[in-house]
N, C-alpha and C positions, 0 to 999 in steps of 0.2 A: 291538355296533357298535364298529369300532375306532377311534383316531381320531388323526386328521394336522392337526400345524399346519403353515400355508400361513402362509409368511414374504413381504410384500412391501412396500416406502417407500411405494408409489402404491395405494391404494384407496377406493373407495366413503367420503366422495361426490365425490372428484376423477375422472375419469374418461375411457380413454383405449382403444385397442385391447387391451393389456396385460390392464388390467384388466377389460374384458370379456372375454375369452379367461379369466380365474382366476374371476371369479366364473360362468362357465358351467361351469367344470369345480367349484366349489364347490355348484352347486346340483344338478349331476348324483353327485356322489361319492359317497352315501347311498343309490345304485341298488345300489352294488355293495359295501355295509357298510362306507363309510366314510363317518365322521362329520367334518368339516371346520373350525376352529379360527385362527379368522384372525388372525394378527398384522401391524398396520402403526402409522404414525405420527398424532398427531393434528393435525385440519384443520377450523381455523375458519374460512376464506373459499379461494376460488380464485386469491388476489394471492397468498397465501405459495407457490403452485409456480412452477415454473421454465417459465415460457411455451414453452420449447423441447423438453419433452417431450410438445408438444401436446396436453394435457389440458382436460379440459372439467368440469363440474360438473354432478351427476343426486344427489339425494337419491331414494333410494328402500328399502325395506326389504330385509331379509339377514335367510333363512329358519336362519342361523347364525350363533354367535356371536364378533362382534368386537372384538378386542382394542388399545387403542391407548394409546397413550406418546408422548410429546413428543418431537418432533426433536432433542433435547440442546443443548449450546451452540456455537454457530455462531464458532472463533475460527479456521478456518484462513487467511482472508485477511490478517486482522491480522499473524499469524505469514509467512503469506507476504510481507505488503512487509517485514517485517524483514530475513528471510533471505536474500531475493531480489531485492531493489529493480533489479538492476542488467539482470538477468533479464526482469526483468517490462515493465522500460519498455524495453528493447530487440525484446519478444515485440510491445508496441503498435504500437513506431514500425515493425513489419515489413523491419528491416534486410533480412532472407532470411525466405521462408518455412521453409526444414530448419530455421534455427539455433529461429524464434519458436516453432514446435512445439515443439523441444526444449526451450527454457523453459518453457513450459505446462509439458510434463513433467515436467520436473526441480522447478518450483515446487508442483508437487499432491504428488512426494515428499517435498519436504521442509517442506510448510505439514501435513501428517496429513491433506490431500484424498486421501492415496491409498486404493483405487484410484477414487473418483469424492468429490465435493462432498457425501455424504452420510453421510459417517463418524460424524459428533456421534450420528449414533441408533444406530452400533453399544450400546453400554454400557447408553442405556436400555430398549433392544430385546431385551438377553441379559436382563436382569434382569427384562422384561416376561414374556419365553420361561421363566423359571426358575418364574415364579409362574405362569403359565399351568398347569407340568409338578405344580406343588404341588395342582393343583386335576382333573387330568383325567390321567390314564395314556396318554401318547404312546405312541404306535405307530414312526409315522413323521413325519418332519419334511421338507417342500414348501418350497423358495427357487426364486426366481425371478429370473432376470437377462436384461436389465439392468434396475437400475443393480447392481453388483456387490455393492456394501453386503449386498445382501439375502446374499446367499451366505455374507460374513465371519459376517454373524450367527447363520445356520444352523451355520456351521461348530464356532463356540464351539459353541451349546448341544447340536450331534449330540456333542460330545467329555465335555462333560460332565456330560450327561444318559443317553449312552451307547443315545441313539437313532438311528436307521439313517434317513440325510438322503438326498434325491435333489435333485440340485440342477438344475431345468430353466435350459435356455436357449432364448430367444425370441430370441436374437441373440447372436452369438460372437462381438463387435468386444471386449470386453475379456479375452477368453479368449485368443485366437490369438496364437501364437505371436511374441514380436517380431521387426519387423523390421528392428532395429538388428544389426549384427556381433554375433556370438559374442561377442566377446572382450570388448566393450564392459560394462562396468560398469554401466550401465544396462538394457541387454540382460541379462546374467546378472543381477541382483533382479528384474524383470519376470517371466524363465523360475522363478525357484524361489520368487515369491512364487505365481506360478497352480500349483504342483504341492503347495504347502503347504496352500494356499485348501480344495482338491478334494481330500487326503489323507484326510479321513474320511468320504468322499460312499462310500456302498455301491452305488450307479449312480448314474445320471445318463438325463437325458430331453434333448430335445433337437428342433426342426421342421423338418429338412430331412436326406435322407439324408445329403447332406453334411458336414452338423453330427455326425449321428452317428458317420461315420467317422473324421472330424477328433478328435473324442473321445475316441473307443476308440483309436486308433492315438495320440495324444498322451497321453494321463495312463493307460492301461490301465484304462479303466473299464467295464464291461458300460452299452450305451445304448441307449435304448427310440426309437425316432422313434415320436412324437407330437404330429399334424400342427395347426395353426391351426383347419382345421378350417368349416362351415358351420353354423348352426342351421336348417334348414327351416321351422320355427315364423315367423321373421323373413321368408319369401317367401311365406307363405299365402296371404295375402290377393289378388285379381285386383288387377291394376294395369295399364293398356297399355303399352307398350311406352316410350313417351315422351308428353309433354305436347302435341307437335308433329307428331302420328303424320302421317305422310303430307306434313308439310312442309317437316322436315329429317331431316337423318339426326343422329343427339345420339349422340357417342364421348365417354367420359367418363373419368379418372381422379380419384379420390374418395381423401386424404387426404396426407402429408406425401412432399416429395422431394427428394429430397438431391446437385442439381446436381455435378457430377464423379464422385462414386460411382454413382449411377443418369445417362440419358442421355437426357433429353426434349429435348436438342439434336440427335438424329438423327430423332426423330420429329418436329422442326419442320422439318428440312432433307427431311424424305420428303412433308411435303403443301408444300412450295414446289414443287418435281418437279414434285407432284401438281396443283396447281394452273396451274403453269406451259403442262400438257401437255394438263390439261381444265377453263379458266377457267367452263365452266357449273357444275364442283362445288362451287364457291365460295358460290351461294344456296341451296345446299341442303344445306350440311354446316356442323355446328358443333360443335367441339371445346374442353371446358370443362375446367380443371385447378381442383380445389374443396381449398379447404383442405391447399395446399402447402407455407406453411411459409416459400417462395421465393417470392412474389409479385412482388418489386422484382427479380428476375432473371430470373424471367417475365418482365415488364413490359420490360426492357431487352432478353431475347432477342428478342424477338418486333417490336422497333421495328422501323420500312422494310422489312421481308420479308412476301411474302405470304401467310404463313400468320397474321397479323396479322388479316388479313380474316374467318379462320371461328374465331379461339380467342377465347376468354374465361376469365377469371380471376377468381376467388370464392375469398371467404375463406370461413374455418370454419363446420363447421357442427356442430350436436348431430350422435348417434351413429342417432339414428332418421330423421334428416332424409338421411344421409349414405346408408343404406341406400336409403332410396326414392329418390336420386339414382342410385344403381348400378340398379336396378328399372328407371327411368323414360328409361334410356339403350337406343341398339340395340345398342352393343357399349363392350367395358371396352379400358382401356390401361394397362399394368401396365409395372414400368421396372427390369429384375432388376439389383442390384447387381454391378457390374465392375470393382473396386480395393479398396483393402489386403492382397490375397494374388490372384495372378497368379488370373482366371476365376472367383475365388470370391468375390470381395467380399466383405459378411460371410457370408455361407455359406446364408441363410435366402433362403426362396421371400417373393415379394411377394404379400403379405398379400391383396391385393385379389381373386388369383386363385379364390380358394374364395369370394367373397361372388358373385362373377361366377358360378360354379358353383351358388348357390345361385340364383341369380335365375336363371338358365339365359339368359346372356348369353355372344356370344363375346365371346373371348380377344385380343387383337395383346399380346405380349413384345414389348420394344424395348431392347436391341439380342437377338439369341439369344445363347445362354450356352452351345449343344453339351453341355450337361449334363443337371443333375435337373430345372428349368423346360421348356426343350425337353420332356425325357422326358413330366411330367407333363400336359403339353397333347396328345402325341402319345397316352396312354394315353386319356386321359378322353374324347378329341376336344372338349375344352374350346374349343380355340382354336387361332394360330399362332404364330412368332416369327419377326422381322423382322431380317438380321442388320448392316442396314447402311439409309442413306436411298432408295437403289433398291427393296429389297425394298418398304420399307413404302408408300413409292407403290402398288408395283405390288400390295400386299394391302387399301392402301385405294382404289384403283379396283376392285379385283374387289368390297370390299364393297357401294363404293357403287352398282355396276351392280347388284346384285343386289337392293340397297335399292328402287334404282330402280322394278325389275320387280317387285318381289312386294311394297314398302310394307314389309318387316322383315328382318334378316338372318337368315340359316337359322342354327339350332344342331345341333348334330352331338355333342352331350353324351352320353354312352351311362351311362344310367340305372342299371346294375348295376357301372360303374366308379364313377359318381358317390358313391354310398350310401358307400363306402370313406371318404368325404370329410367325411363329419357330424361333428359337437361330438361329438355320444351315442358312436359309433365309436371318436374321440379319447379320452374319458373311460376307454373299458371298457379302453385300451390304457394308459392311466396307471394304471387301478384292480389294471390285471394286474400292473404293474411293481414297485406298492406294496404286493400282495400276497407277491409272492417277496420283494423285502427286509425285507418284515416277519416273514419265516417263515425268514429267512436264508437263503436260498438265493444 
């Protein structure tokens, strides 16, 4: 049995989509002779994370073994009001949004936040990694980003271990290219700190075709797509369709969203339409946004307009409860990312779409993207996408007449596209990747 450490800040018992996505590829990666080697930080309560990474807390046991180190010393704020006082209270008082970004910016360069707030555990994380390597014969070495952190650490230890790292990405917002000028001085450190970072990566993984290409044509890296992903095991069970079968129709989006980068402002302006045009759908449809993250901008979009009437707003929920919300709904609502890089946003498909796949729910995208989202609904018959507030009226009347008549929406999933879409499938396609860089190929 060979064996890979898996680098990540965030895991068990904090826990978040991330990290169920690593520990399902951990409990699977011994199907295919690798042995799995966890490295993260350590975690006495769930007050020390950062609420904005939406994590949740699950003690549960790990059929492998975990390695943990203390977050190191926490002094780059200190060092930031130093450096930057002048920076930072111009970034509060929001003189311009361009200039207060750039402060943020410029203060995480010059406080040692760069490239994120979790630098303090590079040092005790290499050092964690060196004595891991003293006790077990690394193969390969697994980082996960974001948060970036995890990457810097792999990086050191593939260099001077002289193990062959693949560094995944669950998101490419700290990877992409800037979008400052060339010429700019912070533009050029941005560009040659990410080709320093990824210099000793022998590939690189990646969850959306996009990502992958993005990869390969930016740093010349051989990249595996290696998708999010479903577990079956998670939909076994019978469940009806909703808790209200027969008395509303339940549209549901289930965890975090990111107002201006995603777009649940065209899907409020498509059931006003919609409502406007057939106030009887109004008792019988309701549409819940559950642990978004945005609740006070919910809460504000949604005042004096009519879709105020069938939405509801729920905060967080555990990861088991959040599943059987996706379960207990007729159809899912998914919000593909549309900014920081012209139609690609960060470049990753929304997560929600495979758990929708697993419960064998349809689909609505909101806005369409003409891209890999589109693609992947048209392949699976997952679902549709909606490219503006007309369409999605006119795709949530079709559902709800259809609700209407038959009590459920149809699915149109095609069962031998779907299977492509499992964890187990995901895993065999990391386990292939980790096989050739461990054989040097």
């Amino acid at each position: 049995m060979r064996h890979i450490l898996i680098i990540h800040y965030h895991f068990l018992p904090v826990y978040n989509v991330a990290v169920k996505r690593l520990a399902s590829y951990a409990d699977r990666l011994p199907d295919y002779g690798w042995a799995p080697l966890l490295l993260t930080r350590t975690w006495s309560s769930l007050e020390e994370a950062d609420p904005s990474w939406g994590l949740g807390w699950e003690s549960r046991p790990a059929t492998y073994p975990i390695y943990r180190t203390p977050p190191g010393v926490e002094h780059a704020r200190r060092i930031a009001q130093i450096l930057a006082p002048a920076m930072l209270e111009r970034a509060q008082r929001g003189v311009r949004q361009k200039l207060a970004h750039k402060a943020v910016r410029v203060k995480r360069m010059l406080s040692g936040e760069f490239p994120d707030e979790f630098t303090a555990w590079i040092q005790p994380a290499v050092e964690a990694g060196l004595e891991v390597a003293r006790h077990h014969r690394l193969d390969a070495i697994l980082s996960y980003c974001p948060p970036e952190t995890n990457h810097v650490v792999a990086h050191h230890l593939a260099k001077r271990l002289g193990v062959p790292w693949v560094p995944f990405f669950g998101d490419l917002y700290g990877f992409l290219a800037s979008q400052l000028p060339g010429y700019s001085l912070e533009g050029l450190a941005r560009k040659a700190w990410h080709r320093w970072c990824l210099a000793p990566a022998a590939a690189c993984a990646a969850v959306s075709p996009a990502m992958v290409q993005y990869l390969a044509s930016t740093y010349g890296k051989p990249v595996e797509l290696v998708l999010n992903g479903f577990d079956p095991a998670e939909f076994a069970d019978p469940l009806p369709a909703n808790t209200t079968a027969g008395q509303r129709m339940v549209l549901s989006h289930v965890g975090s969203l990111y107002p201006g980068d995603q777009r649940p402002d065209i899907l409020l302006d498509g059931l006003d339409r919609l409502l406007q045009q057939q106030p009887e759908v109004g008792a019988c449809l309701t549409v819940r946004f559950v642990g978004s993250k945005c609740e006070d901008w919910l809460h504000a979009a949604l005042k004096g307009r009519p879709a105020a009437r069938v939405c509801s707003v729920q905060p967080r929920v555990d990861a088991a409860t959040a599943v059987n919300l996706v379960r207990q709904s007729d159809g899912i609502l998914v919000f593909p990312c549309t900014v920081h890089r012209e139609r690609y946003g960060t470049l990753s498909y929304p997560t929600k779409i495979f758990e929708a796949f697993g419960a064998r729910r349809p689909v609505l995208a909101v806005p369409a993207d003409g891209d890999w989202v589109d693609t992947l609904l048209e392949r699976s018959g997952g679902g549709h996408s909606a490219r503006d507030s007309e369409e999605v009226a006119i795709r949530l009347g079709e559902w709800f007449r259809t609700w209407r008549s038959d009590g459920h929406l149809q699915y149109r999933g095609m069962p031998e596209q779907l299977a492509e879409f499992t964890v187990s499938r995901q895993v065999e396609r990391l386990a292939g990747l980790l096989d050739r860089v461990a054989a040097g190929q």
